[in-house]
Structures are given as structure tokens and as C-alpha cells.
N, C-alpha and C positions, 0 to 999 in steps of 0.2 A: 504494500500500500504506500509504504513510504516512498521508493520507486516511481511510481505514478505520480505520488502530490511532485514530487521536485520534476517531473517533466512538465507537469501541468505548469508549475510555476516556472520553468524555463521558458514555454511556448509564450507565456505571458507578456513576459518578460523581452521578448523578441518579437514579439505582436507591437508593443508599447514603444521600443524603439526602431522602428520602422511606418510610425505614423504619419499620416502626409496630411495638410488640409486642403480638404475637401469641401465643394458644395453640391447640394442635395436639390435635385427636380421629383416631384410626384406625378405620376399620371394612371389613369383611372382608365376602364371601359369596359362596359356592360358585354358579356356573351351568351345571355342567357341560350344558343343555341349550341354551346357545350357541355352544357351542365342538366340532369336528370336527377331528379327527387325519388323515390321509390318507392316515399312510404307517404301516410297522409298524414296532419294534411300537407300539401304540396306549396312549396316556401322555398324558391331560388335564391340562394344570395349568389349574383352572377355575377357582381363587380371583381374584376382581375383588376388589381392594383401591382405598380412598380416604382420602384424606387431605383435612381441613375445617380450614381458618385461621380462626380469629375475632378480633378486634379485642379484646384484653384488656382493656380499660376501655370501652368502648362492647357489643361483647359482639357486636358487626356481622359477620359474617360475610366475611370478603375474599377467598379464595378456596377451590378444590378442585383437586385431584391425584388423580385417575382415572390406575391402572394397571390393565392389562385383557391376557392372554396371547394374545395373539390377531392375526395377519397383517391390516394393511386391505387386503386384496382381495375384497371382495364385490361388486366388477363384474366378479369371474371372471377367467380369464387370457386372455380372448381382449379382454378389454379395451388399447385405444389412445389412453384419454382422460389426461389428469392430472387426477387429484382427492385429495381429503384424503379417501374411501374412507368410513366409517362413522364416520369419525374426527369427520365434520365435522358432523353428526348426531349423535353424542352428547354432543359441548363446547356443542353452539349451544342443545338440550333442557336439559342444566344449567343451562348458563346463565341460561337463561328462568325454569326450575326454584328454581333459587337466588337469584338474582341474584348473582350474583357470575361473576367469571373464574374461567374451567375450564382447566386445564392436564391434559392424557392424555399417557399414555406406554406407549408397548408394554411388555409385559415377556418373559419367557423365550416363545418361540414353538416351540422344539423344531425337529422335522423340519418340520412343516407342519403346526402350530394353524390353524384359520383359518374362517369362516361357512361354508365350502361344504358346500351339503347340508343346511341348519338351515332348516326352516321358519318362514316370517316372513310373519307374516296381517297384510292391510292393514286399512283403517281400515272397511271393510265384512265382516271376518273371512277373505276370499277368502287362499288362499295367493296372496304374491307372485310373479312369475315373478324367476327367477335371472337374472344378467345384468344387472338393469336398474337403475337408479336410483333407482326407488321401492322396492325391495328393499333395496337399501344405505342408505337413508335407514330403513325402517323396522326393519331391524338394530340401526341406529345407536340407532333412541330403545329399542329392547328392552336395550342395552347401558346404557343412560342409564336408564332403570327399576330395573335391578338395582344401579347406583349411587347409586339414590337408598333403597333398603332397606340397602344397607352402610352409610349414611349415617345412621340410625334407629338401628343400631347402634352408633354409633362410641362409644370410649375413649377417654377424655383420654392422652395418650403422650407422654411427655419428649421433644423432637429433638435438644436439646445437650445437653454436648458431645458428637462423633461425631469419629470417626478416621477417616482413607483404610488400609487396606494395601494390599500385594499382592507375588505370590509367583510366581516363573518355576515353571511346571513343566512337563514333557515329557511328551506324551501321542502314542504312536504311532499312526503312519497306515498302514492296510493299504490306503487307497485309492488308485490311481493318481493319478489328479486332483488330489488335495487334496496328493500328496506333486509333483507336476510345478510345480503353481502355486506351490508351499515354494519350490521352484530357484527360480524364474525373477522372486521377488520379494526372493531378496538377491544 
């Protein structure tokens, strides 16, 4: 364990000096036709948001922060492989896109956001079959398209300073489940 903390605080430590300043643009765009609900009621959060660093005196571009509401599972649930899911298809098309490092993050996913069901035409117009890998890849650069039009978009936006809160509050459960697994985790 100790091993780990002192790389963790190496990486830190070499994160910290090699910081550069940076200004920050936001840009926003609705897709509600990549994104599918599955269960009811039916509730899209289809805003893809990005966030573009640029190098404040060079004007270079150094990264992007792709947030997308959206489950990776578009190899379906009968999937038994491990993959980074559409995830890895749309940071690697930025990437290439940009040049720069892409960092993604899910955001609110609800009951069940998620590609199933979204038609996704391959690179001959054919629909993709579901399931498969070339579908989760060509998901992925359809997600990476609509980031690159939020990106066209973007606002210059302040990042500091920012504050953490947070606030206990009690929200009842009429579920079984959800109240069984409450016991049995204190």
C-alpha cells in the first residue's frame, strides 16, 4: 500500500509541475437522436457537453472533456467481453480530430440512457447490426461528430474559483431491494 500512496504522490507531484495556463470554452448540443430510454417513464437528458483547454499564450489547444449521458453498452447485455464500449471510439476520433487528449465522462444516465435501439449506418450507409463491434465503434464516432459541432460552438467560461458542497438528505424507498441492501450495508 505504501508503494502505491508514494506513486500516487509522485504522479502528483509531476502532474503539478508541468502545469501550463490554460483557458477554458464550453459548448453544448442537444442529440436526442442518440440516446434511448428503456424504461419508463421516458426522460432524455440528451445534452453532450465539452469542455476545450487551450494553451493561453501559444493558443494550442491541450485538451477536451467530453461529457455524454449515456451507458457504454452498445455491445448489448449479452455481451462477455471487456471493452471501453463506444467510449473508446469516440476519445480515439477526437483525438485524431483534434489533436489533442480527450478525456469522457459519463454523466447522469437515469434508469437506463443508453444506444440500444439507435440506428448507426456504416461507412457504406448499410445499418449496422446491434451487438457487434462495428456498431459500437460507429456509435462511438457518431458521438465524437456531435462533439465536434459543440465544439464550433463553445464559450469562453470562467473554471475558478469553484466550491465543493454537499448536503445529507433523506429520500424514501418504497423498494424492497434498495431498502434490504440499506440493512445489510451498515
Amino acid at each position: 500500500m505504501k508503494q502505491l500512496e508514494a506513486g500516487v504522490v509522485k504522479a502528483v507531484k509531476q502532474a503539478d509541475a508541468g502545469l501550463q495556463p490554460v483557458t477554458a470554452k464550453i459548448g453544448e448540443i442537444k442529440a436526442p437522436d442518440l440516446l434511448h430510454d428503456s424504461r419508463l417513464p421516458i426522460c432524455l437528458h440528451d445534452d453532450l457537453v465539452v469542455l476545450e483547454f487551450t494553451h493561453a499564450e501559444t493558443k494550442k489547444r491541450q485538451g477536451i472533456l467530453v461529457q455524454w449521458n449515456c451507458h457504454p453498452e452498445a455491445l448489448g447485455s449479452k455481451n462477455t467481453k471487456v471493452s471501453a464500449d463506444f467510449v473508446a471510439a469516440t476519445v480515439s476520433e477526437l483525438s485524431k480530430t483534434q489533436g489533442c487528449p480527450v478525456a469522457y465522462f459519463t454523466g447522469t444516465v437515469g434508469g437506463l440512457l443508453s444506444p440500444s435501439g439507435i440506428k448507426v449506418p456504416g461507412p457504406d450507409g448499410k445499418l449496422l447490426a446491434d451487438g457487434t463491434f462495428e456498431r459500437t465503434e460507429g456509435y462511438g464516432r457518431l458521438v465524437a461528430k456531435e462533439a465536434e459541432k459543440a465544439l464550433k460552438t463553445a464559450q469562453p467560461v470562467k473554471l475558478t474559483p469553484f466550491e465543493i458542497r454537499s448536503r445529507d438528505i433523506h429520500v424514501p424507498a418504497s423498494n424492497n431491494y434498495y431498502r434490504l441492501a440499506g440493512r445489510s450495508a451498515s
